[in-house]
C-alpha positions in Angstrom: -24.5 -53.1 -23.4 -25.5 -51.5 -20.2 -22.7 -52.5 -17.1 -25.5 -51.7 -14.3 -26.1 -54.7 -13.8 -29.0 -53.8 -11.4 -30.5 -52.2 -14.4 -29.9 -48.9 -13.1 -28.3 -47.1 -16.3 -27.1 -43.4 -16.8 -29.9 -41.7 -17.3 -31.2 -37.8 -16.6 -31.9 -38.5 -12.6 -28.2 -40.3 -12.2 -26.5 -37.8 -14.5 -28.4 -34.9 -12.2 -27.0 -36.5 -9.0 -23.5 -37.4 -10.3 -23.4 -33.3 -11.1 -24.8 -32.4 -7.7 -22.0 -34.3 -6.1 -19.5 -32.6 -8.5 -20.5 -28.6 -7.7 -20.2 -30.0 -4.2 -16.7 -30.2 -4.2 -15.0 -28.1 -2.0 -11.7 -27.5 -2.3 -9.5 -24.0 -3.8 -7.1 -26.6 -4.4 -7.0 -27.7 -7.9 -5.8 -31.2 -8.2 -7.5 -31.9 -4.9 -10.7 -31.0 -6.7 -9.7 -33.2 -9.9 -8.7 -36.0 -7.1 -12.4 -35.9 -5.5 -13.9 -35.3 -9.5 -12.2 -38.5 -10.9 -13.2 -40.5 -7.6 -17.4 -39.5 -8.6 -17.1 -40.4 -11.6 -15.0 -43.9 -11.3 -17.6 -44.7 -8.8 -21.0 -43.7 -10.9 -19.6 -45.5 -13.7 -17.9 -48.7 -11.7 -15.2 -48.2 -13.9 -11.7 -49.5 -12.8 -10.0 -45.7 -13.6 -10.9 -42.6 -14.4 -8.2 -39.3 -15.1 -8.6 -36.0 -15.8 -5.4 -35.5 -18.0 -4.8 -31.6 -18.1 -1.9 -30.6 -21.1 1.3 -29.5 -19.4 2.8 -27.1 -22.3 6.5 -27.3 -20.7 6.5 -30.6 -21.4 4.0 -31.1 -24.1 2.3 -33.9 -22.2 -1.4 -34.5 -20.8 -0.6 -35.1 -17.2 -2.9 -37.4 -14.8 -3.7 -34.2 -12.5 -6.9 -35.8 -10.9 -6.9 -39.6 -11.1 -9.1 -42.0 -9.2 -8.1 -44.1 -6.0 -8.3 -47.1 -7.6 -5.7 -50.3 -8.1 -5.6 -49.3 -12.1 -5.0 -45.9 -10.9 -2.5 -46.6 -8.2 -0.6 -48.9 -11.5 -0.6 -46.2 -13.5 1.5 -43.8 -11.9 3.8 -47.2 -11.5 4.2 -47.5 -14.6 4.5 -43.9 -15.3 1.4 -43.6 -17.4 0.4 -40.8 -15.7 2.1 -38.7 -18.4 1.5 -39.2 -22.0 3.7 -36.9 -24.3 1.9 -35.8 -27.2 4.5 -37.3 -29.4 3.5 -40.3 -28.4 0.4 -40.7 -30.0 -2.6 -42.2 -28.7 -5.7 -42.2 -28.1 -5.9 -39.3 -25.6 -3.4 -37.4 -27.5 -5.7 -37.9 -30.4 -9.0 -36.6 -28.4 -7.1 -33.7 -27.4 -5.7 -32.7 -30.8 -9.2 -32.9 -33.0 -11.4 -32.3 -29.9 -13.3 -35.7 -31.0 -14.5 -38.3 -28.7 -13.3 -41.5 -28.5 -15.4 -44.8 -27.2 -14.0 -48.4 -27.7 -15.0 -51.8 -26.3 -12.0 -53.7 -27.9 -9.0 -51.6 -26.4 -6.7 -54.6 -27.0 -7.5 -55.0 -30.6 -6.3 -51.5 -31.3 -3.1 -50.9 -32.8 -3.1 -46.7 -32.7 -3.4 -47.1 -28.7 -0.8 -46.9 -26.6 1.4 -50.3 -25.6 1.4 -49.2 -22.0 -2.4 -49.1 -21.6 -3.6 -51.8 -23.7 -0.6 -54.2 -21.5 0.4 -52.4 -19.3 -3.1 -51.4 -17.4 -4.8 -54.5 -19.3 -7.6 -51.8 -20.6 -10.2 -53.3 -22.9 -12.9 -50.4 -22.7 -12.2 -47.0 -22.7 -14.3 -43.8 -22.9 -11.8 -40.6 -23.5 -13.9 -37.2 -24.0 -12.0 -33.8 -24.9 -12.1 -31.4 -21.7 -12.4 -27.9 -21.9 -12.5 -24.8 -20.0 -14.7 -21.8 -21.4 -13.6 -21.8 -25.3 -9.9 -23.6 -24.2 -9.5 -27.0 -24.4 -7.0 -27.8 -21.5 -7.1 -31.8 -21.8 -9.1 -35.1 -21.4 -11.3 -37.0 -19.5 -10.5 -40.4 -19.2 -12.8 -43.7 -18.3 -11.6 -47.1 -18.3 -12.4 -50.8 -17.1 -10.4 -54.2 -18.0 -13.9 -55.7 -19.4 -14.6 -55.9 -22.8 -17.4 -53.7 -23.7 -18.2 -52.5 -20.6 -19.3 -48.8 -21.5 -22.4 -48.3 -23.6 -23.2 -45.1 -25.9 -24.9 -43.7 -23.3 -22.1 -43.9 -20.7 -20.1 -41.9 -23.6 -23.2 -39.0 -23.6 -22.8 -39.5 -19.5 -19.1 -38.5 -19.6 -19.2 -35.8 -22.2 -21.9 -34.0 -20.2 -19.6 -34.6 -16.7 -16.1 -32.8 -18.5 -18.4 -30.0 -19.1 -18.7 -29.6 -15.3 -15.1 -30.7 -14.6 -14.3 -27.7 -16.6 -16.1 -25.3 -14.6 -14.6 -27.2 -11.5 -10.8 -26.5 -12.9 -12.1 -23.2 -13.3 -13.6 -22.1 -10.1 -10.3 -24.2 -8.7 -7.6 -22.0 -10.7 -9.6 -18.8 -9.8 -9.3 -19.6 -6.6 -5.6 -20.3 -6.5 -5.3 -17.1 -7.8 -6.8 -15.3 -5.5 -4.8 -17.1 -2.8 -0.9 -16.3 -4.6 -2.4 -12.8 -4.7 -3.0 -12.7 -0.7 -0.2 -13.9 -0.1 2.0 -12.2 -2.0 0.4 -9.2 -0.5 0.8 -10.4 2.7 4.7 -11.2 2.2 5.3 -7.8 0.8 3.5 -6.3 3.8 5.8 -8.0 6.2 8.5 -7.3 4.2 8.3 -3.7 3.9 7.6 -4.0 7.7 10.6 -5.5 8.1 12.5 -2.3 5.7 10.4 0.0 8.1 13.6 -0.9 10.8 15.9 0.9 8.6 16.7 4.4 9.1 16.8 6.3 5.5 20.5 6.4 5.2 20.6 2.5 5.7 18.3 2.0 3.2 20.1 3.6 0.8 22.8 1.7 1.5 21.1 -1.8 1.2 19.4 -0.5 -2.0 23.0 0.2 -3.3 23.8 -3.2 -1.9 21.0 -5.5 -4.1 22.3 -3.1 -7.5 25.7 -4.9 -6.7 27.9 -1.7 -5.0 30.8 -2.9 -3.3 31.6 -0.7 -0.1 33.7 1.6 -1.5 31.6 1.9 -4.3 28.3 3.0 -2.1 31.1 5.2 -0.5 31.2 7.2 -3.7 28.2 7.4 -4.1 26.9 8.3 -0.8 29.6 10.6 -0.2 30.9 9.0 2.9 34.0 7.0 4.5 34.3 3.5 3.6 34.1 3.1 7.9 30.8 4.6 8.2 29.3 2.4 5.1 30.4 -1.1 6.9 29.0 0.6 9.9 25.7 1.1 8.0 26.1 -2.5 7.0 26.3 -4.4 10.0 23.2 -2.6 11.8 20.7 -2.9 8.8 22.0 -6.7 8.9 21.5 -6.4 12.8 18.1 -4.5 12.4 16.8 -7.1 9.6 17.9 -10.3 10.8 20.0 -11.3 8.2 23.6 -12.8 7.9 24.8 -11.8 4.6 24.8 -9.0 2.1 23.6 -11.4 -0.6 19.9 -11.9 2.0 19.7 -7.7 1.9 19.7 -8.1 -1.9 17.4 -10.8 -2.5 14.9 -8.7 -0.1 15.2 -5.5 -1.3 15.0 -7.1 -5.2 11.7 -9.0 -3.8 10.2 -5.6 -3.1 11.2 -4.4 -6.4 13.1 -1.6 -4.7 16.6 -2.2 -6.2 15.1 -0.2 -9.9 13.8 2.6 -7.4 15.8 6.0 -8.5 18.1 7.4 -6.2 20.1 10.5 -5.8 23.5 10.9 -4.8 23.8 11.9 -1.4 19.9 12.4 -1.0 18.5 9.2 -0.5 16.4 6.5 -2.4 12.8 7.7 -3.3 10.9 4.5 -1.5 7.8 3.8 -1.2 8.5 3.1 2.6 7.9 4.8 6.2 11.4 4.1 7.2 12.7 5.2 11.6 15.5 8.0 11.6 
């Protein structure tokens, strides 16, 4: 049973536009692309919800990270099924487990689905397809509608050919992300050595001592000076960086890694870092 009702069924030319619209997704932001994924395929399909669970291994759960903005949707995440534990069976859980897709017309007639979305959402057709990314499967894609056999054998072939794509969405997404945490943290750890540049050697010896947990007369020791001049050191590299407490010098100079840095006794830290004099 075909739902187009204008006899306008999946076929090659609908599946070729419903892909174009996919690739044309442009976001680096990866639920934001699984939002805008989930909304193209809800709509092609007039279904009343379609999810892209992906599986959260913390919590050993497919989680709703893209799901469409529609009423069913919007209940879902009342209801809290926008998380569905493993342990809890299902059929999702199932399609991600055995990698086999799953296409019903009579959700409410089936006892192995869950409670929550045969009541709960009132589903009665649901197409769930295993998603995966390269050779990984990372989760499901989800299609439902309240209607009683509302998705034909061909809508099924129509979704399992759209994960595909979703998959290389996630994947350009995550890439992305990456590359974006790795400019940054470049860019923080540019600053922050910036920031270290302020510090005249002896100083920085001093804060290094500082984030490996030296009391004053400790770093006293060990720089082979008065406990006076170290509080003097002290309070200018806190002047000179901007910060109020001795735990902030630690939690910077541990940022930068420098706190496992070799030092010698009265000769300095060996740094990676242009510091004043």
């Amino acid at each position: 049973m075909s739902h187009y009702r204008e006899g306008n069924p999946v076929g090659p030319d609908r599946l070729l536009g419903t892909l174009e619209q996919l690739l044309a997704i442009d976001t680096t932001e990866l639920e934001s692309a699984l939002q805008q994924a989930a909304q193209v395929v809800c709509e092609v399909l007039s279904a009343d919800k379609v999810d892209v669970f992906v599986y959260g291994p913390a919590s050993d759960s497919l989680v709703a990270r893209g799901t469409s903005a529609t009423p069913m949707g919007r209940h879902q995440h009342e209801i809290g099924m926008d998380r569905l534990p493993l342990a809890g069976h299902g059929r999702a859980a199932e399609v991600f487990r055995t990698g086999l897709s799953h296409h019903d017309g009579r959700v409410d007639e089936d006892p192995l689905e869950l409670v929550g979305i045969r009541e709960g959402l009132g589903v009665r057709s649901q197409v769930t397809v295993p998603l995966e990314m390269g050779c990984t499967r990372r989760g499901v894609l989800s299609v439902m509608s309240a209607e009683p056999d509302f998705f034909s054998d061909l809508d099924t072939a129509f979704v399992q050919a759209v994960s595909r794509w979703i998959g290389l969405i996630m994947q350009r997404a995550e890439l992305a992300e990456v590359v974006v945490q790795r400019a940054e943290e470049r860019g923080r750890r540019h600053a922050l050595e910036r920031l270290l540049g302020r510090l005249t050697a002896r100083q920085l010896d001093v804060a290094v001592l500082i984030a490996n947990g030296f009391s004053n007369q400790q770093i006293a020791e060990q720089l082979v000076l008065t406990p006076g001049t170290v509080a003097n050191h002290v309070g200018q590299l806190l002047d000179r960086l901007g910060l109020n407490s001795r735990t902030q010098v630690a939690t910077l100079i541990a940022e930068l890694g420098l706190h496992r840095e070799s030092h010698n006794q009265g000769n300095g830290a060996t740094l990676p870092l242009n510091s004043e004099h």
